[in-house]
Structure formats: structure tokens, C-alpha cells
C-alpha positions in Angstrom: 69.5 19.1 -130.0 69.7 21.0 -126.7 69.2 24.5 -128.5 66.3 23.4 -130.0 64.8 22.4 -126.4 66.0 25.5 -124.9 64.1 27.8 -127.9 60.5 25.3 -127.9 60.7 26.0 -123.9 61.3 29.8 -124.2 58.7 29.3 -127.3 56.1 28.4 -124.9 56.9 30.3 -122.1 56.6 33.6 -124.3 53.4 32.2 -126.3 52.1 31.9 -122.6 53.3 35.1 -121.8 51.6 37.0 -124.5 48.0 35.6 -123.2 48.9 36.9 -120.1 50.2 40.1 -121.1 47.4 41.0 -123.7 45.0 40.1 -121.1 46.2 43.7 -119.3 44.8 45.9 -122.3 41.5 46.1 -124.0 40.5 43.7 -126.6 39.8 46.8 -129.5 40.4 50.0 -129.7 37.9 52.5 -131.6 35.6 48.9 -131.7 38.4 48.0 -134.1 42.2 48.2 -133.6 43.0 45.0 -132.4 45.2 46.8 -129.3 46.0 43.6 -127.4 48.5 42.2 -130.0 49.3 45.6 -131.1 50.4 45.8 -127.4 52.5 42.7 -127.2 54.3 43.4 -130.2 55.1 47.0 -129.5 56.2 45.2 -125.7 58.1 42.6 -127.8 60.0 45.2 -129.9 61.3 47.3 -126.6 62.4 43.8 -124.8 63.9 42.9 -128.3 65.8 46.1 -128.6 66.6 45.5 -124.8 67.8 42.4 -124.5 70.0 41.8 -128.0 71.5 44.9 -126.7 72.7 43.5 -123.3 73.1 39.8 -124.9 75.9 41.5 -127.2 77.2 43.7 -124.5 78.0 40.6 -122.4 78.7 38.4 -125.3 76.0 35.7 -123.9 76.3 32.5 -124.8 74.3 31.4 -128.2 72.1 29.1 -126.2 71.0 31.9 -123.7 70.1 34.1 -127.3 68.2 30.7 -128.6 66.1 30.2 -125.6 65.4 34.2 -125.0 65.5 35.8 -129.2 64.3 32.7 -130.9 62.1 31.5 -128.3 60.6 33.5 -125.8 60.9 36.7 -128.0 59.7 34.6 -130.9 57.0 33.1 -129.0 55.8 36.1 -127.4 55.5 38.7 -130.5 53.6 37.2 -133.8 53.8 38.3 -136.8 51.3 36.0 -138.3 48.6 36.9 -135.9 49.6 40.8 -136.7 49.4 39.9 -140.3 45.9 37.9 -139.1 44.3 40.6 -137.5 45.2 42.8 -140.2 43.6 41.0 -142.7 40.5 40.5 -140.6 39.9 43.9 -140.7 40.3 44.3 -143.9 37.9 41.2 -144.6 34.9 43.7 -142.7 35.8 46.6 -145.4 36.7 48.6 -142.0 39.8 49.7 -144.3 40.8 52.7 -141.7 41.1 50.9 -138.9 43.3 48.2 -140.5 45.6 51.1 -141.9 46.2 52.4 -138.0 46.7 49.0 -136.6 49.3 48.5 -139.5 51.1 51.6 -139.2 50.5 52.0 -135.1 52.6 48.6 -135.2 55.3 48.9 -137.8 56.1 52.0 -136.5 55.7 51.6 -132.5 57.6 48.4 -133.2 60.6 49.8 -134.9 60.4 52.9 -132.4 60.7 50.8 -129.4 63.3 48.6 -130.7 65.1 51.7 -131.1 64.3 53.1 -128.0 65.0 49.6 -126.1 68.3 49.4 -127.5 68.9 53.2 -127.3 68.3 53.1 -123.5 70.3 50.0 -122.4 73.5 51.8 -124.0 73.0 54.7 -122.0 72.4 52.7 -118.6 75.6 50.5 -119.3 
């Protein structure tokens, strides 16, 4: 039971954290690209890649990786308003826009994954 309070409090603390953090960027990007989730999620992915690094470096505890993978993580990156926006665009027939914004975020996201987890091994 106390996992599942620790991931709906990280849950809401990264859902808050997203609004917050999209909030620094622009809303679109060529009138279309829907940059501040693209933004997030490409964020998300580099603290992901980050922080499961340094989680199994120190061999956390699984209620620190439930409140901070499953919740904050999970709460702050969406896939379902990724997938949302996506099909929005598509929905207006703006077809090239909504092939960027997919590709821009499948492949920033796995880069910076990579990259997250690439640079905590070198620091530690």
C-alpha cells in the first residue's frame, strides 16, 4: 500500500512539474509542432536515462524507483498526450508537421535516454 502512495505522490508532483516545465518553451513550433510536450518528453527521457542509471549504481531501494520511475517520471512525460497531439495534427491534414513532431520525439527521446545514461557513467 505504501508504494502505491509514494508513486500517486511522485505522480502528481511530475504531472505538476510538466505544466511548469512546458510553460518555459513555446506553445508551437512552425504554427504546428506541439514543442511544449515534445520538450518535456525529450526532458523526461535525459532524467530517465539519468536517474535509472544512478538508481542501479546505488542499488536504491524499490520504493525510491516507485516514487521517482513510476511516478514522477511517469507523471511528468505522457505518452498519451504525445500520441494526442499527434493525432490532432493529423485530424487538421497538417500531415508534415505531425511526421516531425513524431520523429523529433521518438528520436530525441531515445537519444537523450542514451545520452542521460551515457553521461552519468562517465561522471561516476
Amino acid at each position: 500500500m505504501f508504494n502505491y502512495l509514494l508513486i500517486g505522490l511522485g505522480g502528481a508532483l511530475g504531472a505538476m512539474a510538466r505544466v511548469g516545465v512546458g510553460r518555459l518553451f513555446p506553445a508551437t513550433l512552425a504554427g504546428s509542432i506541439p514543442v511544449q510536450m515534445l520538450a518535456v518528453n525529450v526532458i523526461g527521457c535525459f532524467a530517465m536515462g539519468v536517474l535509472s542509471s544512478w538508481l542501479e549504481y546505488h542499488d536504491a531501494s524499490l520504493a525510491l524507483r516507485y516514487f521517482l520511475i513510476t511516478g514522477f517520471l511517469g507523471g511528468f512525460t505522457t505518452f498519451s498526450a504525445f500520441a494526442l497531439e499527434g493525432m490532432l495534427l493529423v485530424q487538421k491534414q497538417q500531415y508534415v508537421p505531425a511526421a516531425a513532431y513524431i520523429l523529433l520525439t521518438v528520436i530525441l527521446c531515445l537519444a537523450f535516454f542514451f545520452i542521460g545514461s551515457k553521461l552519468f557513467m562517465r561522471v561516476v
